[in-house]
C-alpha positions as CSV (number, residue, x, y, z in Angstrom):
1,X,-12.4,37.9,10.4
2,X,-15.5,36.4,8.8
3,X,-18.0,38.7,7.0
4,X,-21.6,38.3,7.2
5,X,-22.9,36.5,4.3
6,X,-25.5,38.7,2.4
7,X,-27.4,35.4,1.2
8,X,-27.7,34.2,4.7
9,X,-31.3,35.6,5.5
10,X,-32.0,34.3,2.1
11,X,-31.7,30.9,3.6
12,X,-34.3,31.9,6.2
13,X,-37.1,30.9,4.5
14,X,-36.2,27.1,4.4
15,X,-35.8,27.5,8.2
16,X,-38.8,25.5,9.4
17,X,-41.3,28.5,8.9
18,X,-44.1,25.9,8.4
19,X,-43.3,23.9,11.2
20,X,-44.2,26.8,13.4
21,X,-47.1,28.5,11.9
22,X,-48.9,25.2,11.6
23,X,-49.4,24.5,15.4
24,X,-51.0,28.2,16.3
25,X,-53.3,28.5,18.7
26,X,-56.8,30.6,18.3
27,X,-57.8,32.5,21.4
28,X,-60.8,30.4,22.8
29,X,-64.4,31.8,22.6
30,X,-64.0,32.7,18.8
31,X,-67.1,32.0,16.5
32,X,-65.9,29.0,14.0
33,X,-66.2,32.0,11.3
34,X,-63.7,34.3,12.9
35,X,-61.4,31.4,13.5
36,X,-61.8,30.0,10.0
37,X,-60.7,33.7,8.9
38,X,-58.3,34.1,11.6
39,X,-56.7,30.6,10.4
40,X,-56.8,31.9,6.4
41,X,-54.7,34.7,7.5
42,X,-52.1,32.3,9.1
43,X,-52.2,30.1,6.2
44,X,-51.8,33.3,3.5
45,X,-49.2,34.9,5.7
46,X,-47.2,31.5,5.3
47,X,-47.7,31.3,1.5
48,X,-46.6,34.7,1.1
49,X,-42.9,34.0,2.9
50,X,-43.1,30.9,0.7
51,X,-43.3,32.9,-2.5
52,X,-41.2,35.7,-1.5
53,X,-43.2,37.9,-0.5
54,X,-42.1,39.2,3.0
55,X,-44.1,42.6,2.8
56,X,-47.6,40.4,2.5
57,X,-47.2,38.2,4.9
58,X,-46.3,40.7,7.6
59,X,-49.9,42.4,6.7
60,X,-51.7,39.0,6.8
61,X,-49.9,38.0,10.3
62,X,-51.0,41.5,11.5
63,X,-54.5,40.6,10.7
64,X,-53.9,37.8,12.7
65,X,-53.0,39.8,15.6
66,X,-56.0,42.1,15.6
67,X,-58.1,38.9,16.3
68,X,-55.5,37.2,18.5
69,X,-53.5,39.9,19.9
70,X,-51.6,37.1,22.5
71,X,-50.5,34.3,19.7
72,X,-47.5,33.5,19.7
73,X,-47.2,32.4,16.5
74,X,-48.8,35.5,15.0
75,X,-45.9,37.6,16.2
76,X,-43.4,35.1,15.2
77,X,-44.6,35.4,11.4
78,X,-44.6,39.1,11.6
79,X,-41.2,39.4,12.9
80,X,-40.0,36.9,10.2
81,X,-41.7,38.7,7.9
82,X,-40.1,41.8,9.1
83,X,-36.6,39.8,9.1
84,X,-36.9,39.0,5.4
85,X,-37.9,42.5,4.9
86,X,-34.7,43.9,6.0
87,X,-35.7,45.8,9.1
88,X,-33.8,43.3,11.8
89,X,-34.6,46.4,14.3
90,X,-38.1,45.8,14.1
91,X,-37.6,42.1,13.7
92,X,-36.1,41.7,16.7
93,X,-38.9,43.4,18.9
94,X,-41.4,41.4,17.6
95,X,-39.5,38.3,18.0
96,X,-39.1,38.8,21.8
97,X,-42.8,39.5,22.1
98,X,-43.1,36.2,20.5
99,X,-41.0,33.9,23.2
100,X,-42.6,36.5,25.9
101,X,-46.0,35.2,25.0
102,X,-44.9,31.7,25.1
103,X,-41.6,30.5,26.0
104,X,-41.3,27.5,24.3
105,X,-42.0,28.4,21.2
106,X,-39.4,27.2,18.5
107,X,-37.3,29.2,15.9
108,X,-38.2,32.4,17.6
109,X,-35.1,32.7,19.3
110,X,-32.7,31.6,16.6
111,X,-34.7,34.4,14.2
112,X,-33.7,36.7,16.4
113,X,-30.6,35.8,17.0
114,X,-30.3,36.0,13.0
115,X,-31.5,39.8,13.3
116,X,-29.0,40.7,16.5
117,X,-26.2,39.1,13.9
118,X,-27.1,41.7,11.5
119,X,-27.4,44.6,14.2
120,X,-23.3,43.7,15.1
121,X,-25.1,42.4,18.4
122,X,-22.9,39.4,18.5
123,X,-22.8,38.5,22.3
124,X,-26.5,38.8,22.6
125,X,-27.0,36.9,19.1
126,X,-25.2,33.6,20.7
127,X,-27.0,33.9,23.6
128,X,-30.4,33.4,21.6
129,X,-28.8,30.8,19.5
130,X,-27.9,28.9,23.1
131,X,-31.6,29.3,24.0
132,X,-32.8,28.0,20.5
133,X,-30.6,24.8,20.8
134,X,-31.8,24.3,24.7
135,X,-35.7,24.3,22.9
136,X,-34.6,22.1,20.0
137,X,-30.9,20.3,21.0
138,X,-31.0,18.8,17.2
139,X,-31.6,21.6,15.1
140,X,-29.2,21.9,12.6
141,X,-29.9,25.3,11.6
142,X,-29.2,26.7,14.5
143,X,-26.5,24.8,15.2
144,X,-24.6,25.8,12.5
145,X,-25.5,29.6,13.0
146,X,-24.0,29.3,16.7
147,X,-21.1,27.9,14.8
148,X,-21.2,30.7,12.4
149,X,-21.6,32.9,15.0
150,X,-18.6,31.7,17.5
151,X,-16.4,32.1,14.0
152,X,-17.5,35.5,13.9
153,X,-16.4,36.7,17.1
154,X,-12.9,34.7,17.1
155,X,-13.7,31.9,19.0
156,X,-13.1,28.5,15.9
157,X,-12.2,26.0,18.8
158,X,-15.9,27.3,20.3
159,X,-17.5,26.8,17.0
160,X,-16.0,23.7,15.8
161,X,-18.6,22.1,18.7
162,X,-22.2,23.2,17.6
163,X,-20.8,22.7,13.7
164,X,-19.6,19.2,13.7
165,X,-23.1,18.4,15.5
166,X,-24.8,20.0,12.8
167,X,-22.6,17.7,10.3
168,X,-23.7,15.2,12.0
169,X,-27.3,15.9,12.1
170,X,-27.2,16.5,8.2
171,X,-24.2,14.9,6.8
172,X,-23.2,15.8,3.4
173,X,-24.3,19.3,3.5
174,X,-21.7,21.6,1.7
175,X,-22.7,24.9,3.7
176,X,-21.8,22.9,6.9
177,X,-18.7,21.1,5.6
178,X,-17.2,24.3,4.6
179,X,-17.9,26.3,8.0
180,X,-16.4,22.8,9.8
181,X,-13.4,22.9,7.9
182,X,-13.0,26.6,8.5
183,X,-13.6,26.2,12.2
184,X,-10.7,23.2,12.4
185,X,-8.0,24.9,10.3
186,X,-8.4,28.2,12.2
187,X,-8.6,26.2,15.4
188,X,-5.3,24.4,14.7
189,X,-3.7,27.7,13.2
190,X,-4.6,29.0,16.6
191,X,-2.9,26.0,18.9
192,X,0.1,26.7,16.3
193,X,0.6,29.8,17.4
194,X,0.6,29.3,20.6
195,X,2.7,26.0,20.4
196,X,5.3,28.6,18.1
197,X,5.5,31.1,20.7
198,X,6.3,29.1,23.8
199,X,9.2,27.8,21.4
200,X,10.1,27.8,17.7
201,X,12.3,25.8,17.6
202,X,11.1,22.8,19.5
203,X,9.8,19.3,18.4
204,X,6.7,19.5,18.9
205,X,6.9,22.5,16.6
206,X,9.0,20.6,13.6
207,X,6.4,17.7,13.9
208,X,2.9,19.7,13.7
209,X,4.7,21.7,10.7
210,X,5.7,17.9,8.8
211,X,2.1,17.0,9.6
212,X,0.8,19.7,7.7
213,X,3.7,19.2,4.9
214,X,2.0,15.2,5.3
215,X,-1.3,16.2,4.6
216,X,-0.7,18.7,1.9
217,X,1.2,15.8,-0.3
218,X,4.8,17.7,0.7
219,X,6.7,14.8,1.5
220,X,10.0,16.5,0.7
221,X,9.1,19.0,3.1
222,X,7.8,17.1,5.4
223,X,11.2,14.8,5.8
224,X,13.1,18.2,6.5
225,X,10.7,18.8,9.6
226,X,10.9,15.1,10.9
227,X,14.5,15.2,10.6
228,X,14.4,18.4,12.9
229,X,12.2,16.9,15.1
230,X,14.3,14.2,15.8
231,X,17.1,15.9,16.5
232,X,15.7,17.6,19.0
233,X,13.9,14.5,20.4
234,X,16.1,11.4,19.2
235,X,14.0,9.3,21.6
236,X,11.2,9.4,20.1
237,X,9.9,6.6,18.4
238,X,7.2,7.6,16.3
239,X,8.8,10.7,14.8
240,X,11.4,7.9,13.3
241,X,8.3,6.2,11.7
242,X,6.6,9.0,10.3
243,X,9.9,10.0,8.5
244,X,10.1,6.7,7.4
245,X,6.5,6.9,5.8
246,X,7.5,10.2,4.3
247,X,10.8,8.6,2.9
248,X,8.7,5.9,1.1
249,X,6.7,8.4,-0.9
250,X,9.2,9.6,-2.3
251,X,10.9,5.9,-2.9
252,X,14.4,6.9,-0.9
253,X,14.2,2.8,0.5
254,X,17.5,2.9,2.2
255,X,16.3,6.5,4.0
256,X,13.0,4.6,5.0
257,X,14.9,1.8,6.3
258,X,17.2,3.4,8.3
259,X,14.2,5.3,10.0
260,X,12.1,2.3,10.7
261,X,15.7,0.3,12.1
262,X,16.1,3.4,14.6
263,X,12.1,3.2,15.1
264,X,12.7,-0.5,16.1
265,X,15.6,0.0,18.4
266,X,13.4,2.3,20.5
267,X,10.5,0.2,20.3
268,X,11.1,-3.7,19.5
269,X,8.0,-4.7,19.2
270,X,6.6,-2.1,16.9
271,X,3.7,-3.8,14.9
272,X,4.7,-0.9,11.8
273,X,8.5,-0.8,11.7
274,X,8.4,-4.8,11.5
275,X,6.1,-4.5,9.0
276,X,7.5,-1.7,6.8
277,X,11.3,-3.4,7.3
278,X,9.8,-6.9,6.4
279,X,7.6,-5.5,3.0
280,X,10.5,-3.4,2.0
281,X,12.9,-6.3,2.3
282,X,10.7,-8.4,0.5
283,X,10.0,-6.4,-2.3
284,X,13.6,-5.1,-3.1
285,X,16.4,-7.3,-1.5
286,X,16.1,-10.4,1.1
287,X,13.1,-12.0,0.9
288,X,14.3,-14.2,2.9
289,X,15.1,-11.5,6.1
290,X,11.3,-9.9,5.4
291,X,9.6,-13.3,5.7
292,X,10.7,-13.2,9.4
293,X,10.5,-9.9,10.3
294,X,6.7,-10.1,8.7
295,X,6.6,-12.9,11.1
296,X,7.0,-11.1,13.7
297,X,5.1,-8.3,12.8
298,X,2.1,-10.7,12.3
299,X,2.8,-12.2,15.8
300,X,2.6,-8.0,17.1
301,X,-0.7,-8.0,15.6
302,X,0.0,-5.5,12.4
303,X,-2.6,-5.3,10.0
304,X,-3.6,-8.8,8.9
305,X,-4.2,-8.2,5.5
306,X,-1.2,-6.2,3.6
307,X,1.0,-8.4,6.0
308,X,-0.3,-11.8,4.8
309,X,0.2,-10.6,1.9
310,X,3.9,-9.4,2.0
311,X,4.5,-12.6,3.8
312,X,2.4,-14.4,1.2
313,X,4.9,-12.7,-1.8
314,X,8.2,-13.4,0.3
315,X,7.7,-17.1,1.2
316,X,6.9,-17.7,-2.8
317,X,10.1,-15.6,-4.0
318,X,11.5,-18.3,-1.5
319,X,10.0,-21.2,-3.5
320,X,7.8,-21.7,-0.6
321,X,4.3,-21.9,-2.5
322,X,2.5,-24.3,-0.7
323,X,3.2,-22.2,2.5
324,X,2.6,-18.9,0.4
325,X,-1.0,-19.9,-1.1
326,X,-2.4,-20.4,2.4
327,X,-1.2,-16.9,3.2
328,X,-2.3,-15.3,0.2
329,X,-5.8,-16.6,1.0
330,X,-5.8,-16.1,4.0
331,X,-5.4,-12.2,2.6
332,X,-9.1,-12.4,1.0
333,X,-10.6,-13.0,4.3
334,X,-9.3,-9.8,5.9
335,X,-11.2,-7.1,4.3
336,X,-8.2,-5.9,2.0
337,X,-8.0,-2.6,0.4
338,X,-8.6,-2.5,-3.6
339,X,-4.7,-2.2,-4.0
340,X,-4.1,-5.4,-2.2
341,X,-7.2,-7.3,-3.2
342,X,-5.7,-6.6,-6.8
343,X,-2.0,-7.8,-6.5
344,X,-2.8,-11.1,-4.0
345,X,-4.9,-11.8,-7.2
346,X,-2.4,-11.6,-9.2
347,X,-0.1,-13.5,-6.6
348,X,-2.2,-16.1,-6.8
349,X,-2.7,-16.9,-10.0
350,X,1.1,-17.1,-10.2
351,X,1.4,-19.5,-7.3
352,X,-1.7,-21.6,-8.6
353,X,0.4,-22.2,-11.7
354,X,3.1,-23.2,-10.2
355,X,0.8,-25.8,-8.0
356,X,-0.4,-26.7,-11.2
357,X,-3.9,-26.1,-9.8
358,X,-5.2,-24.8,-13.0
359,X,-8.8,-24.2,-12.3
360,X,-7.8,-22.1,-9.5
361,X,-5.6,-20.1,-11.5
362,X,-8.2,-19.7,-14.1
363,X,-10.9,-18.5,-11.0
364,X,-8.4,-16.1,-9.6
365,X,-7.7,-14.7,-12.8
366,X,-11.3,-14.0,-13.5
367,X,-12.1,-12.0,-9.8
368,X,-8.7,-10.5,-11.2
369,X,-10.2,-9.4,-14.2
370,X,-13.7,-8.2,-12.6
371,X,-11.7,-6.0,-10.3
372,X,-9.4,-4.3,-12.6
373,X,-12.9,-3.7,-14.9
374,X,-14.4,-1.9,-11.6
375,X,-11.5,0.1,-11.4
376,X,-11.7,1.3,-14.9
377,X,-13.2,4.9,-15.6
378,X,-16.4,4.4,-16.8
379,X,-15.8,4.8,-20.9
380,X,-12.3,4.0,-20.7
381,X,-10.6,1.3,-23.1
382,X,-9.6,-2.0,-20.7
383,X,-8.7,-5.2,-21.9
C-alpha cells in the first residue's frame, strides 16, 4: 500500500501558484486606489507562498476578500495558503468556494484534491483530480497526482494512464519516472497473479516468469522456464527462440542451436533463427553453411546491418573478399550499432589488405581508431 508522502504538499508551491493569481479579476466600480491596494494584496499574498510563508499570505488574500468578496482567485490563495498551513479541512472549503465562484478556474480543483488526499478522502480526491485534468488536459502535476492517487487506492493498471502522460509531458523527471515504474511493476505483478491462479503450471506462466529472469540478467534462470514452457507448448515457435537467446548469453552454442533448428522447423522462414544459425555457424564452425543460411535470412528481411556483416565475415573466411568487401560496406550504410560499426572496421581493414587496397585500409583503420577513442572512459589510458 503506498503511504502519503510527507514532502508532497511541500511541492505545492511550484504548482503554478503564479499562473493563477496573476489573471485575478477586481470587482468593477473600484476607485483606481482601492484596486491598486486590492492588487498589492494579491501580489504580497503571492510573495509570501513564494518565501514560505503560508500564514501571511492567507492574511493578505483575506484582505483581498474584504474588497472583493466574489474573486475567485482571492479564495484560491487563501485556501492554498490554508493547504500549506496544514489545515487541509479548512483548505478544502475555501477551495470549493473558489471553483463555485468561477468554474473554470485552474489548480483549484487539483489543490483540493491534494487536501481530500490528506483527509483519507480518496474517491472524492480523484474525482477533483478528473475535473482538474478536464480544465487543463496537459497538466502534468495533476496528472501525476491522479496517478499517485489511483496507486493509492490499488488501482496501478488505472494509474499507469495519467502517469505515462505526465512522462510524456515532462520527460526526464525522476518523481514521475519512479511513480511509472511503480505503477507498471505492480500492474504486471497484478496480471501475474491472475495468470498464476487460473494455472501454475501453464506456459504462459513459465514464459512471463523467463521474461522476468530475461530482464533481470538471469539467463540461467531464465533457460529453466523456457524449457518448461516448451514442454508444455512444443509448438510454439518463439518460446524456442527466446531460449535460444538465453542460451547464447551464457555461450552454451550447441543449446542455442538446437533451439533456433527447432525454431526453424516450426517456422521456415524465420528472419532470427536464420540469422542466429547463420552468425553462429560463421563464427564457430562452417562458414561456409552460415553464408547461405545468412543468405536467406537477408532474403527474409532480418536486420540489414549485423547480417551483412556476418555474411560479410563468412564469405572472407571463405576467401571470398571481393564479394565480402561489398558486404561489409554495405554494413556502414545501415545505421549499425557501436559493436558492429567497430568490428566491420576491423573486418575491413583485414580484407583491404588482402585487396591490397592500402589507402583504404589505412582510412578504415583511422574511423577504427576514432571510434574505439569515443568509446574510451573519459581519462582512461587508450592507445
Amino acid at each position: 500500500m503506498l503511504t502519503k508522502d510527507a514532502g508532497s504538499s511541500g511541492r505545492l508551491a511550484r504548482c503554478g501558484m503564479a499562473g493563477c493569481l496573476v489573471g485575478f479579476v477586481l470587482l468593477a466600480g473600484q476607485s483606481d486606489a482601492t484596486a491598486q491596494q486590492a492588487s498589492s494584496w494579491m501580489n504580497a499574498g503571492a510573495a509570501a507562498l513564494r518565501q514560505g510563508n503560508p500564514k501571511a499570505a492567507e492574511a493578505d488574500f483575506r484582505k483581498q476578500l474584504e474588497v472583493t468578496p466574489r474573486s475567485a482567485d482571492a479564495m484560491l490563495g487563501v485556501g492554498l495558503a490554508e493547504l500549506r498551513e496544514g489545515k487541509p479541512d479548512a483548505a478544502e472549503k475555501d477551495l470549493a468556494k473558489s471553483s463555485e465562484l468561477n468554474s473554470s478556474i485552474f489548480s483549484a480543483h487539483m489543490f483540493r484534491g491534494i487536501a481530500l488526499f490528506q483527509m483519507n478522502s480518496l474517491d472524492a480526491a480523484i474525482a477533483e483530480m478528473n475535473d482538474e485534468i478536464s480544465l487543463q488536459p496537459k497538466n502534468a502535476e495533476a496528472l501525476t497526482w491522479l496517478g499517485i492517487m489511483e496507486l493509492q487506492a490499488g488501482r496501478p493498471k488505472l494509474a499507469a494512464v495519467p502517469l505515462d502522460q505526465a512522462g510524456e509531458l515532462m520527460p526526464g523527471d525522476q518523481n514521475i519516472l519512479y511513480y511509472q515504474v511503480r505503477a507498471h511493476t505492480l500492474a504486471a505483478q497484478e496480471s501475474f497473479r491472475a495468470l498464476f491462479k487460473i494455472d501454475p503450471d501453464s506456459a504462459y506462466v513459465h514464459r512471463a516468469q523467463a521474461e522476468i529472469y530475461s530482464e533481470s540478467e538471469q539467463p540461467d534462470k531464465a533457460i529453466v522456464e523456457y524449457q518448461a514452457a516448451i514442454k508444455k507448448s512444443p509448438s510454439n515457435a518463439e518460446l524456442y527462440e527466446a531460449l535460444g537467446n538465453e542460451e547464447q548469453k551464457v555461450s552454451h552454442t550447441a543449446e542455442a542451436q538446437s533451439a533456433y533448428q527447432s525454431e526453424l522447423a516450426l517456422a521456415p522462414g524465420s528472419a532470427i533463427a536464420l540469422f542466429n544459425l547463420g552468425k553462429i555457424q560463421v563464427e564457430t564452425a562452417d562458414a561456409q553453411q552460415g553464408v547461405a543460411l545468412l543468405q536467406r535470412a537477408i532474403d527474409a528481411h532480418a536486420s540489414p546491418a549485423p547480417t551483412c556483416f556476418y555474411l560479410g565475415l563468412g564469405l572472407s573466411k571463405l576467401g571470398k573478399n571481393e564479394e565480402a568487401v561489398g558486404w561489409l560496406e554495405r554494413v556502414l550504410k545501415s545505421n549499425p550499432s557501436d559493436f558492429i560499426e567497430q568490428r566491420d572496421y576491423y573486418e575491413l581493414v583485414r580484407v583491404y589488405q588482402r585487396l591490397n587496397r592500402k589507402a583504404d585500409s589505412e582510412r578504415a583503420l583511422g574511423e577504427l581508431k576514432k571510434l574505439k577513442a569515443q568509446a574510451a572512459p573519459p581519462g582512461g589510458d587508450h592507445p
